[in-house]
C-alpha positions as CSV (number, residue, x, y, z in Angstrom):
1,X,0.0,0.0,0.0
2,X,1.2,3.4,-0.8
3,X,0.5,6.4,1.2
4,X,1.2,10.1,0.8
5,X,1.2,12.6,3.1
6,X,0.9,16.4,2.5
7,X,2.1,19.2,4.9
8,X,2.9,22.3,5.3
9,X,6.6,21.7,7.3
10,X,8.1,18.6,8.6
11,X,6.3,17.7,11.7
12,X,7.4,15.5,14.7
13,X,4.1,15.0,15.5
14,X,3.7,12.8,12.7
15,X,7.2,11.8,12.1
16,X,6.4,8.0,14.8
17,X,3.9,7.5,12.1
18,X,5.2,8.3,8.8
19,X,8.2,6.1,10.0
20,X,6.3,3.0,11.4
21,X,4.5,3.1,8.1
22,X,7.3,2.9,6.0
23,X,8.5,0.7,7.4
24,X,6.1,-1.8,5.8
25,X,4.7,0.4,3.0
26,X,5.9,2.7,0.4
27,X,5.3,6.3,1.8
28,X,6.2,9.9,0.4
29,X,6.1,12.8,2.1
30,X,5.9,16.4,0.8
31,X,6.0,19.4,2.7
32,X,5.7,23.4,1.9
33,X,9.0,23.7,3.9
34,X,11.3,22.0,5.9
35,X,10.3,23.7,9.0
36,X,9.7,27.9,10.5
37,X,12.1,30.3,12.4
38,X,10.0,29.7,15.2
39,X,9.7,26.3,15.6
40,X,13.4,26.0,15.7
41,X,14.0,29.0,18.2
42,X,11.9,27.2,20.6
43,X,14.3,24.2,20.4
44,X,12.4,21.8,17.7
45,X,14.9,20.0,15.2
46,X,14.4,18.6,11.9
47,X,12.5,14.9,12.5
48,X,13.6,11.8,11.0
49,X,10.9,10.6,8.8
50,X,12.8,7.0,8.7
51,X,12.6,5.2,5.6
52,X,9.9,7.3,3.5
53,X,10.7,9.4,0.6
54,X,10.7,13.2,1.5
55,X,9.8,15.9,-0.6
56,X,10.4,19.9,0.4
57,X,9.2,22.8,-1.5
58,X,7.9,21.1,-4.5
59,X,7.0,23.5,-7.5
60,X,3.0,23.5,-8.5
61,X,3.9,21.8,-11.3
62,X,6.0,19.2,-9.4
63,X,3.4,19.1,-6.9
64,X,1.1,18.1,-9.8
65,X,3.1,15.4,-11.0
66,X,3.3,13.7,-7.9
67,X,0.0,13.9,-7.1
68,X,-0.7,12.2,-11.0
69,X,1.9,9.7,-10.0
70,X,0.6,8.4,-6.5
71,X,-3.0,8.7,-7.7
72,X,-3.8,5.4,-5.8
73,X,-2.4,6.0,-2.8
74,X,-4.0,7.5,0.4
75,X,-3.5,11.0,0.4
76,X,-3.5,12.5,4.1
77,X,-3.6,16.1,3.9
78,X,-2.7,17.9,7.0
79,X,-5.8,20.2,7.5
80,X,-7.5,21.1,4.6
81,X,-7.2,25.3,3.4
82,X,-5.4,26.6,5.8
83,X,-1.8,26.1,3.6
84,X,-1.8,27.2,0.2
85,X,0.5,23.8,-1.2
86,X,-2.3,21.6,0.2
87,X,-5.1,23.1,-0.2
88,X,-4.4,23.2,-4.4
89,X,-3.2,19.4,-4.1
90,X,-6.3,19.1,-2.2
91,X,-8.5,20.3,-4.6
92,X,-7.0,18.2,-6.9
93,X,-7.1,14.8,-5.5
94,X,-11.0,15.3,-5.6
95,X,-11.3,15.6,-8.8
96,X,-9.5,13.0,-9.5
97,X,-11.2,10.8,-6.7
98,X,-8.2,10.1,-4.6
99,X,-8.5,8.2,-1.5
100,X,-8.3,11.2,1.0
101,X,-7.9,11.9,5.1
102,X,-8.0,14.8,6.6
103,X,-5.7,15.2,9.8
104,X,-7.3,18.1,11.4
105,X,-6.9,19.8,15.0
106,X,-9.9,21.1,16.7
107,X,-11.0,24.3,16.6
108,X,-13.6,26.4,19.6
109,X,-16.5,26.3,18.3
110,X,-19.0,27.4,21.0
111,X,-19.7,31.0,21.5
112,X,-20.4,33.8,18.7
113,X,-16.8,33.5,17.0
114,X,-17.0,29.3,17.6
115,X,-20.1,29.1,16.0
116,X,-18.7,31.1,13.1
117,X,-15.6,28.6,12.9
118,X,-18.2,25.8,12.9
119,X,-19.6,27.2,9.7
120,X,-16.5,27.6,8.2
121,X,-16.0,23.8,8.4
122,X,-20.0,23.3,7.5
123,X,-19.4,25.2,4.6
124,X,-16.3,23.2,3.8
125,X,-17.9,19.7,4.4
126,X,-20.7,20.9,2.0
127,X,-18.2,21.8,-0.8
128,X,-15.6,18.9,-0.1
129,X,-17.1,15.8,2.4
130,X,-18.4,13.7,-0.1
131,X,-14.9,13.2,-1.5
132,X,-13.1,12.5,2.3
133,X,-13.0,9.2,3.5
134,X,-11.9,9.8,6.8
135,X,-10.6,12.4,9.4
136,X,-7.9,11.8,11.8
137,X,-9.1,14.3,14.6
138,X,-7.1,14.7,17.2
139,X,-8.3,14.1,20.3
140,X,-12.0,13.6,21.7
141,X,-12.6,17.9,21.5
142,X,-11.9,17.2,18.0
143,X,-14.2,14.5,17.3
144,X,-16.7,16.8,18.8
145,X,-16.0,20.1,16.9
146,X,-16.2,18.2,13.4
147,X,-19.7,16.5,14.5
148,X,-20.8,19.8,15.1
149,X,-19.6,20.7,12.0
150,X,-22.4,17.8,10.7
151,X,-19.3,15.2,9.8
152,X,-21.3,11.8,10.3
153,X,-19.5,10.0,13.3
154,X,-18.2,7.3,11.0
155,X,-15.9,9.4,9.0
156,X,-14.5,10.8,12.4
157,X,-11.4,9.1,14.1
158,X,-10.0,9.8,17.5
159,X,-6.4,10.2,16.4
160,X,-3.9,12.3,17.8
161,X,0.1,12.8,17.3
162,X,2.8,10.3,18.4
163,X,6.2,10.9,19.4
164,X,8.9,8.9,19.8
165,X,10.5,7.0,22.6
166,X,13.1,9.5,23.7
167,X,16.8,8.6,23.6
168,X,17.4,9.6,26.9
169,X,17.4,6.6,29.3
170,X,14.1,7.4,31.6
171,X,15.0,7.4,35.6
172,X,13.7,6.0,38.6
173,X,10.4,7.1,39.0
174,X,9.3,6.1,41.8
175,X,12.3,8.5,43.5
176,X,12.2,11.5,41.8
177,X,13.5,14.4,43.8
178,X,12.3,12.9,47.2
179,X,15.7,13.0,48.5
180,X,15.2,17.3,48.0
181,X,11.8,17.4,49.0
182,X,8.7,15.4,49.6
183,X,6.8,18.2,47.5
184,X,6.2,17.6,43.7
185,X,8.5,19.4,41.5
186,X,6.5,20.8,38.3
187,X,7.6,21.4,34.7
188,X,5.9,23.6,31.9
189,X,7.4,22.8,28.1
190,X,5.8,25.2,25.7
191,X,5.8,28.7,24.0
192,X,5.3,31.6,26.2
193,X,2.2,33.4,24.9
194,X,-1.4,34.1,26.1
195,X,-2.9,31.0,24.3
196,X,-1.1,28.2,27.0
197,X,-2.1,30.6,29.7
198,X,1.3,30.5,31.0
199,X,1.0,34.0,33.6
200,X,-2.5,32.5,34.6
201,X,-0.3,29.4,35.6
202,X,2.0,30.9,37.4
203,X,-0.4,33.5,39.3
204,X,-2.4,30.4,40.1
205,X,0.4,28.4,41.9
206,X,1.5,31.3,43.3
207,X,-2.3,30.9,45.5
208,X,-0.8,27.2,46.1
209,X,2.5,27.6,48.7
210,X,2.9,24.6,50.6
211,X,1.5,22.5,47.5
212,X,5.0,22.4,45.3
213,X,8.2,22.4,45.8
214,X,9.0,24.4,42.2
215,X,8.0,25.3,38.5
216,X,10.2,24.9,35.7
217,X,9.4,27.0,33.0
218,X,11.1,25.6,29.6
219,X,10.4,27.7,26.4
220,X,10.3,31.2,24.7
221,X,7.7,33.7,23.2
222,X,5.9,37.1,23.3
223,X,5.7,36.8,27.6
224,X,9.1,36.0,28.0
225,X,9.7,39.6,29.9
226,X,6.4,39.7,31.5
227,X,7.0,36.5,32.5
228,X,9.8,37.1,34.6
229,X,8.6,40.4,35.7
230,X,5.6,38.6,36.9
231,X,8.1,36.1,39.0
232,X,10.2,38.7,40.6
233,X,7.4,41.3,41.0
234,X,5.3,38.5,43.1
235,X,8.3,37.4,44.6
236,X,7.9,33.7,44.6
237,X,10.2,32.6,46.9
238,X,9.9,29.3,49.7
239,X,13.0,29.5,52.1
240,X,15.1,31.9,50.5
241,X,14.6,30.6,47.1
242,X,12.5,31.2,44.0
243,X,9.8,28.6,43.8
244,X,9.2,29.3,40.3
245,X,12.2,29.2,38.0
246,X,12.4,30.3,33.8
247,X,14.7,27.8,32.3
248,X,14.4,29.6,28.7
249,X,15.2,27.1,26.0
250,X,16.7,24.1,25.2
251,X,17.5,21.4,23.1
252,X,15.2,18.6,22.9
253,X,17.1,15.8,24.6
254,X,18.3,18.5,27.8
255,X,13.6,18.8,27.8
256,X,13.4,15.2,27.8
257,X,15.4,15.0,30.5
258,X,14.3,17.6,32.6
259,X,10.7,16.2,32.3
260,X,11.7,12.4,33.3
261,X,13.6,14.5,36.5
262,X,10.2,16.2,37.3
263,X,7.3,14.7,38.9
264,X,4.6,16.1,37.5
265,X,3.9,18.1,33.6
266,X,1.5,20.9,33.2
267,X,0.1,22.1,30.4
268,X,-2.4,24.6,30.9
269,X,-3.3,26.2,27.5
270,X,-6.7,27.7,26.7
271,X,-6.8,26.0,23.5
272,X,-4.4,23.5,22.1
273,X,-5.1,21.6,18.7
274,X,-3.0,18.6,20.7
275,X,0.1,18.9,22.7
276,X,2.7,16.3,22.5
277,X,4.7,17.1,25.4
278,X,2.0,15.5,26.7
279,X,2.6,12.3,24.8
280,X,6.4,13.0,26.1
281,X,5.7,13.4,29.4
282,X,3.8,10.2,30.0
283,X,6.4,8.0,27.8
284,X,8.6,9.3,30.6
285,X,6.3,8.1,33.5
286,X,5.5,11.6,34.7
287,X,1.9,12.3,35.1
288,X,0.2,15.3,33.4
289,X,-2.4,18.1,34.6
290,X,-3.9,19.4,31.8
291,X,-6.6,21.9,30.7
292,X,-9.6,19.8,29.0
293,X,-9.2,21.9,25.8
294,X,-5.8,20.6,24.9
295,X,-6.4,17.7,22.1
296,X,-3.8,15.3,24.4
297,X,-6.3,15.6,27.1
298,X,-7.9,12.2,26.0
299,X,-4.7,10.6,27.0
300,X,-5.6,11.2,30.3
301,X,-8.3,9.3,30.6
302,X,-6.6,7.2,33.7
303,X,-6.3,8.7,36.7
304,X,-2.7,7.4,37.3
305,X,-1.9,8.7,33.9
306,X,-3.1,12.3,35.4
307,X,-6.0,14.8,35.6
308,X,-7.9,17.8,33.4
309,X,-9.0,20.7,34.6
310,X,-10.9,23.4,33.1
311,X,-10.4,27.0,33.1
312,X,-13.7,27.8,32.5
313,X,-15.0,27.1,36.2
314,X,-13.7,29.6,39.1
315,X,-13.0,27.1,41.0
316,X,-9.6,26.1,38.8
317,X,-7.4,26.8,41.9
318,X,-9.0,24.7,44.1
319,X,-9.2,21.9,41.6
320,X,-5.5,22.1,41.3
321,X,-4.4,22.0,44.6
322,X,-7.0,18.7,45.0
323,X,-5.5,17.0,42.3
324,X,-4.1,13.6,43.0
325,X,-0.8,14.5,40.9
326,X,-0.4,17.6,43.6
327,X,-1.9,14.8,46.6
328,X,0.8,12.3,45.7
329,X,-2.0,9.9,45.1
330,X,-0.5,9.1,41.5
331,X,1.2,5.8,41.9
332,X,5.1,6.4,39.8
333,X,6.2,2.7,39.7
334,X,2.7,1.8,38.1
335,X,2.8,4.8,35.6
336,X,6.8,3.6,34.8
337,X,5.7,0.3,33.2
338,X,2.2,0.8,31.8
339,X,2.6,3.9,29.9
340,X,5.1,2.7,27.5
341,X,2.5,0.2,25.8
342,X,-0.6,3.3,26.0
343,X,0.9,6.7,25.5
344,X,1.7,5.4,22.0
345,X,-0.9,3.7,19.6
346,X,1.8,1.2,17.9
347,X,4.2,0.5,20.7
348,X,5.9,-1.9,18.5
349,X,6.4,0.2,15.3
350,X,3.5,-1.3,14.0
351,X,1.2,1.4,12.0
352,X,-2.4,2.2,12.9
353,X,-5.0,-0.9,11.8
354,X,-7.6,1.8,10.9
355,X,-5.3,3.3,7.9
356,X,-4.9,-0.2,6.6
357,X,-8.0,-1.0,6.7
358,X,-10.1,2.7,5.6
């Protein structure tokens, strides 16, 4: 079986499954460009796509001749207008009556401006759904955005990204930082911007002394300064020290590390189409607290995996500091062993059934 993907830069969120796939089947890969300014200054590196065939910056009329060539593969496009190279290959592949999936994020789509994105995708399901097969949405927020769009639930898959197994060797889990305190040491991996709600994060721990020991803050963006004038303004200290500390950037393998170090991951965004540090964090054995409209929430579905919360009730703080993660109730040795065969849908390289069998 041949499979081609479409996207609009190299993602390692899909790079576990382009790879497992070729393993066993002929796949191509073509992508706008290899990948943005931003991505890289926030510590992202190129992925390794393993053995399929990689294609950057394609001209249209290279574009068109590969999309004449594979015309009996299955075409997974990576959203579906929001890039301009695959939204014209898109276009294409349906008139030609190519076998096509849609990887799409999720989108907010209550309130006035969500029910306007919800008509956005109506509109496009009207114009295009009869020619997609499937759509990978990821996450269970996704699965419901597109019904609401009027997808029919059998065209709707609860996918998500996958990462890799990380390098790094993972540590003892069940001891993590106990010998420095019996408090939970916290890690946030992400951009600093107003989206992952990073300053709410922080003022909201700040209301939890006595609850953690210390937040690391990995990552870079717009609230970089406000960030740490928030910090030393609020002076977040616990004997002398600064509970809450910005690590700035760093390269994937140092993050890795720091997480498996840390006992528990937070990511509190107020909308996130997925999340894979989430993925990360629970291949590592650290539980997660996340907010319920992060995609990767639905890999938290056990409790000893972790806990969502929602921002949207005012009673966030308290839910926090009640958590199990923060209560210690989250059992490390368990998390350790069973994560490894969940956190990732083929633990053994093996692709998805449901692309085999669509």
């Amino acid at each position: 079986m041949q499979f081609l993907f479409w996207q609009n830069m190299l993602s390692i969120h899909q790079s576990a499954l382009i790879s497992a796939l070729a393993d066993d089947h002929k796949v191509l890969l073509v992508a706008e460009h290899t990948m943005d300014a931003d991505r890289i200054g926030t510590g992202w590196s190129v992925p390794d796509m393993g053995k399929a065939l990689v294609i950057i910056s394609p001209s249209e009329e290279e574009a068109d001749k590969i999309l004449d060539d594979y015309r009996d593969a299955v075409h997974v496009f990576s959203g579906i207008n929001a890039y301009p190279l695959i939204y014209r290959q898109f276009k294409r592949a349906c008139k030609q009556g190519c076998f096509i999936l849609n990887y799409l994020e999720t989108y907010k789509y209550l309130g006035f401006s969500g029910r306007l994105r919800c008509l956005k995708y109506t509109l496009l399901r009207l114009r295009y759904g009869r020619y997609i097969k499937g759509i990978l949405a990821t996450g269970n927020t996704a699965v419901q955005a597109y019904q609401a769009a009027g997808y029919h639930k059998d065209r709707i898959f609860d996918w998500g990204y996958f990462t890799e197994i990380p390098v790094t060797e993972c540590h003892n889990f069940s001891g993590k930082n106990k010998e420095v305190s019996s408090l939970p040491d916290i890690v946030y991996v992400g951009r600093l911007d107003h989206r992952k709600r990073i300053l709410s994060l922080v003022q909201t721990l700040k209301k939890m002394t006595g609850f953690f020991n210390k937040l690391y803050v990995i990552g870079s963006g717009p609230l970089k300064n406000e960030l740490n004038a928030l910090i030393n303004s609020e002076n977040f200290r616990s004997n002398g020290e600064l509970s809450i500390e910005y690590c700035g950037t760093m390269e994937n393998k140092q993050v890795q590390s720091f997480i498996a170090n840390c006992d528990i991951l937070v990511l509190p965004s107020v909308y996130d189409g997925w999340g894979a540090v989430v993925n990360e964090a629970l291949i590592q054995g650290t539980p997660v607290v996340c907010s319920e409209d992060c995609g990767a929430s639905t890999l938290l579905k056990d409790k000893w995996r972790g806990e969502t919360f929602s921002w949207k009730k005012k009673t966030t703080c308290t839910m926090f500091s009640k958590s199990n993660c923060f209560m210690g109730k989250c059992v490390m040795s368990c998390a350790s062993v069973s994560i490894h065969g969940h956190s990732i849908i083929f633990p053994e390289k093996k692709p998805p059934h449901i692309l085999l069998k669509l």
